[in-house]
C-alpha positions as CSV (number, residue, x, y, z in Angstrom):
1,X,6.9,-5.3,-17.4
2,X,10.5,-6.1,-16.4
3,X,12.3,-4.8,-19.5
4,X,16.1,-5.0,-20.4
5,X,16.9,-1.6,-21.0
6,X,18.3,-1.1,-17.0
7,X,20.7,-3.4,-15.3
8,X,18.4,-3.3,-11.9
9,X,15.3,-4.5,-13.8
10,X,17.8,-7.4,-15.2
11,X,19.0,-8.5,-12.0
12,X,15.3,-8.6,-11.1
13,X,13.8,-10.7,-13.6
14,X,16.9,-13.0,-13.6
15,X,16.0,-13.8,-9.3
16,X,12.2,-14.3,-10.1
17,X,13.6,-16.9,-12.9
18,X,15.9,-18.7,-10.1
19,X,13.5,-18.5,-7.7
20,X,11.2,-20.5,-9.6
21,X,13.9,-22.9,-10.4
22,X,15.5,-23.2,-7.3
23,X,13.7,-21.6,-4.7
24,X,14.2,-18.4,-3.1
25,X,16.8,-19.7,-0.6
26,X,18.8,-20.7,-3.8
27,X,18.8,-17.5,-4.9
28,X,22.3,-15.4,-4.8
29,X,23.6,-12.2,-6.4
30,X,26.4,-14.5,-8.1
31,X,24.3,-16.3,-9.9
32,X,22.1,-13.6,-10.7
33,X,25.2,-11.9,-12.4
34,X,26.2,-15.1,-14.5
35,X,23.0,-15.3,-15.8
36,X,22.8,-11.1,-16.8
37,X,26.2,-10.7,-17.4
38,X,26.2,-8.1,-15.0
39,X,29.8,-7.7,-12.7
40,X,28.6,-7.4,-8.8
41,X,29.6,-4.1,-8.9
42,X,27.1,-3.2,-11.2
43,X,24.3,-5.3,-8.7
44,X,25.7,-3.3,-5.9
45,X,24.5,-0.2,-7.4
46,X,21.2,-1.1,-7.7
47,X,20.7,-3.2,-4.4
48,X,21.6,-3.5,-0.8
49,X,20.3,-7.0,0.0
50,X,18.1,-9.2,-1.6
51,X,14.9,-7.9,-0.4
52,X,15.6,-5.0,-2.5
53,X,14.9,-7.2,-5.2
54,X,11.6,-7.7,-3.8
55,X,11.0,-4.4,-3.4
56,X,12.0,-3.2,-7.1
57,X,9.8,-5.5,-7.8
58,X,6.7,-4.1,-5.7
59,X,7.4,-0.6,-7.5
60,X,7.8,-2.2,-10.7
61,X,3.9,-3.7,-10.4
62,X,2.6,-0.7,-9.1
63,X,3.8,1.4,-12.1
64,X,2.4,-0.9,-14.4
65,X,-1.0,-1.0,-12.5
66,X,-1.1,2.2,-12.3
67,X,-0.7,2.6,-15.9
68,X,-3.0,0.6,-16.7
69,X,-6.0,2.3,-14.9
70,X,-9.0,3.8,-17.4
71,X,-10.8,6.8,-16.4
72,X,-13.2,5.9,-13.6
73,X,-17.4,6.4,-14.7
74,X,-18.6,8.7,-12.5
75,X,-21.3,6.2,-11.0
76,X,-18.6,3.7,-10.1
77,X,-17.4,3.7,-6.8
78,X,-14.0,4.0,-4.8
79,X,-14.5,0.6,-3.7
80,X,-15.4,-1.1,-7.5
81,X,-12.5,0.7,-8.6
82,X,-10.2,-0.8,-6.0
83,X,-11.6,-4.5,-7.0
84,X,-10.7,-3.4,-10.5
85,X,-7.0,-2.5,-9.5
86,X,-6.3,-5.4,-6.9
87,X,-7.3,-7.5,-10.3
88,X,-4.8,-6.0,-12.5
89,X,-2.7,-6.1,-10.1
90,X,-2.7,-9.6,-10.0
91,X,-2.8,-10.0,-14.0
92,X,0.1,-8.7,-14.1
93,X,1.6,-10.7,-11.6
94,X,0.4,-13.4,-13.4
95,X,3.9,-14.3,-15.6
96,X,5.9,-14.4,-12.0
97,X,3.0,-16.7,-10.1
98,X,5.2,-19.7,-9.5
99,X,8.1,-17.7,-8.4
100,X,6.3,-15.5,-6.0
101,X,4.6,-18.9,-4.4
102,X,8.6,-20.2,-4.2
103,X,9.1,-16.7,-2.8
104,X,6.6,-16.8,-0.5
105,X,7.0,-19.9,0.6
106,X,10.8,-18.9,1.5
107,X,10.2,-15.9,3.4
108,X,7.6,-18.0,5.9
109,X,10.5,-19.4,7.4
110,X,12.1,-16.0,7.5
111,X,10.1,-13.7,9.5
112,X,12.8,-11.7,9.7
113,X,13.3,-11.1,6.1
114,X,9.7,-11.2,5.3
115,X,9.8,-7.5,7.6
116,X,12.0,-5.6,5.9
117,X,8.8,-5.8,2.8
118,X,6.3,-4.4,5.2
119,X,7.2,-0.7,4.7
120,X,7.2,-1.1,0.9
121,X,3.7,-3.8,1.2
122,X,2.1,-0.7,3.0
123,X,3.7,1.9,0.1
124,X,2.0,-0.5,-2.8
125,X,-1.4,-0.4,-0.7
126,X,-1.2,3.1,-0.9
127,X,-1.1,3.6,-4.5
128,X,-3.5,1.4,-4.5
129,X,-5.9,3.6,-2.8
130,X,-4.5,6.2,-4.9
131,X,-5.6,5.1,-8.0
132,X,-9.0,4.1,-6.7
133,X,-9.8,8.1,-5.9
134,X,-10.0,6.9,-2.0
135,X,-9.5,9.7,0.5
136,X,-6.0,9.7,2.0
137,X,-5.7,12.6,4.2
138,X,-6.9,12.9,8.1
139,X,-6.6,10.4,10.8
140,X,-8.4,7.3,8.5
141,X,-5.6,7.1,6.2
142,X,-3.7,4.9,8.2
143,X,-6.5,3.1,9.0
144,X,-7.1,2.8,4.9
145,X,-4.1,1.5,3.9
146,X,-3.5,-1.0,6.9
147,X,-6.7,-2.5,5.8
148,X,-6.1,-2.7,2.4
149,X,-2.6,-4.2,3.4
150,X,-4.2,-7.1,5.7
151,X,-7.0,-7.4,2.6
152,X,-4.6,-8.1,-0.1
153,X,-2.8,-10.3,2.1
154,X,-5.6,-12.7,2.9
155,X,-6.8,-12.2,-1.0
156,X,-2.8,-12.7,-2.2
157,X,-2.9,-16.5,-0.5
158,X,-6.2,-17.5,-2.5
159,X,-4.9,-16.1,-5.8
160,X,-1.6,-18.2,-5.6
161,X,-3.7,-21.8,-5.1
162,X,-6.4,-20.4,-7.6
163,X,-5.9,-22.5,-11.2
164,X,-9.3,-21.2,-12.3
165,X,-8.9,-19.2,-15.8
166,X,-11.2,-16.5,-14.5
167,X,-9.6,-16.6,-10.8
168,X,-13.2,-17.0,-9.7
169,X,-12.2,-17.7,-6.4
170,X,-9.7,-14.7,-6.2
171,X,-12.1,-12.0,-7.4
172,X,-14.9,-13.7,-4.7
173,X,-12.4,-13.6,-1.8
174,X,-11.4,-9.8,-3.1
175,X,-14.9,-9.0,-2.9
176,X,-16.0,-10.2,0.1
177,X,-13.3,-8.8,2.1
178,X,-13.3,-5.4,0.7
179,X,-17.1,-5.8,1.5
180,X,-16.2,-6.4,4.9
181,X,-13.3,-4.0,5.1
182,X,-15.6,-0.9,3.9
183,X,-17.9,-1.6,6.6
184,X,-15.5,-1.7,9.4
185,X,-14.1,1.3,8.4
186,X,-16.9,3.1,8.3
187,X,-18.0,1.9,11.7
188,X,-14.3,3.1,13.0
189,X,-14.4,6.1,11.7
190,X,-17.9,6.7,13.1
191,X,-16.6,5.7,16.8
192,X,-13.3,7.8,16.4
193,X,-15.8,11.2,15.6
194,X,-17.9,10.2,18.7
195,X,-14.6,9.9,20.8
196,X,-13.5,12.9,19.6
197,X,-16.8,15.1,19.9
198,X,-16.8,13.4,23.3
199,X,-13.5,14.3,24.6
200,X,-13.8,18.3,23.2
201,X,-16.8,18.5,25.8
202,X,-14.4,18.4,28.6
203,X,-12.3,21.2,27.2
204,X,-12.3,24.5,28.3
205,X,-14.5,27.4,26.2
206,X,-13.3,28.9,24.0
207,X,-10.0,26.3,23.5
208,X,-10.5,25.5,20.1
209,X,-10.4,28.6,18.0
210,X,-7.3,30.6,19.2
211,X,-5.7,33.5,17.6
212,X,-2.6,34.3,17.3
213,X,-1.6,35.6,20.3
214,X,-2.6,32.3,22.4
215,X,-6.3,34.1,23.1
216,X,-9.5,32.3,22.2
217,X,-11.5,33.9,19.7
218,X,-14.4,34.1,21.1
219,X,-12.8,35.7,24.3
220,X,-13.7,40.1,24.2
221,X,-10.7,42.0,25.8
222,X,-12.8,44.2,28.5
223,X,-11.8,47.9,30.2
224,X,-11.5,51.3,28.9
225,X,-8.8,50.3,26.1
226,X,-11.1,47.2,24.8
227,X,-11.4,49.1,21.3
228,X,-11.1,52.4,19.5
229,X,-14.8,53.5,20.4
230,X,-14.9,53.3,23.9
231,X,-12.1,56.4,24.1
């Protein structure tokens, strides 16, 4: 996945590697050069901080998920073919286990560090739901990928303490909760549509379809210049 043909993914195959080692704590953007042979001035074009390591990281599984998704059958559904992505996902994690268990073990004790990942957590989640045909417009998007985000969370802890070859506990924690999820959702969704078909009976005729000009549709301009006809 993380090839040598660009300095940035380099630098971040050379933290993952100390971070195993060492810890995440232990790892600096010195040492990461003397082990690439990279200057710092080449690191500081790719990154910021450290957590953009994290991140590059992130975006480099996603790609590689996302590239390995087959053709969904027409009978499966959005929420087999999510399982089926989380899955890979974590296959090809797989190489980088013990340094993401050193990594997340470091960033429990750094809350604040651990933040900057959410925005880029939630953009994985998405693509996620992408590549699982899930809907992702209207107001149950967010909704969508918050719960996939809290999902993969929970499903992230099992898989690091799961030695199993098949990950049998991972994939029966994955698909409990999406189980669970999928229901929720649907019973949220139901109660947002009821809220809102509830609250547009207190509004005013004809408020929802207006032209143009500000004036409901289903309003009829009235007097002797209404229309052509009644000259």
């Amino acid at each position: 996945m993380l090839d040598d043909f660009s300095n940035r993914n380099r630098a971040i195959r050379a933290a993952f590697e100390l971070a195993a080692e060492r810890g995440w704590d232990q790892v600096s953007f010195t040492e990461i050069a003397e082990r690439t042979g990279l200057s710092l001035a080449d690191l500081r074009r790719e990154f910021t901080c450290k957590t953009d390591l994290l991140k590059g990281f992130q975006a480099e599984v996603d790609a590689e998920v996302l590239a390995k998704m087959k053709p969904a059958a027409e009978e499966q559904k959005p929420r087999d073919r999510l399982f089926d992505l989380v899955m890979t996902r974590f296959e090809v994690m797989a190489p980088y286990k013990q340094a993401l268990d050193r990594i997340h073990a470091g960033l429990r004790c750094r809350p604040g560090e651990a933040a900057k990942l959410f925005c880029s957590t939630l953009a994985s989640q998405y693509w996620m739901l992408a590549g699982a045909g899930a809907k992702l417009n209207g107001p149950g998007t967010g909704l969508r990928v918050a719960g996939l985000t809290a999902i993969y969370g929970k499903v992230f802890h099992v898989w690091l303490e799961d030695d199993s070859p098949g990950l049998d506990r991972t994939m029966a924690a994955l698909d409990r909760r999406l189980q669970l999820g999928e229901q929720r959702l649907a019973s949220m969704e139901t109660m947002c549509g009821d809220l809102c078909s509830f609250a547009c009976g207190f509004l005013p005729r004809g408020w929802k379809r207006r032209g143009r000009g500000g004036r409901s549709a289903e309003q009829t301009p009235e007097g002797p210049s209404a229309s052509p006809a009644s000259a």
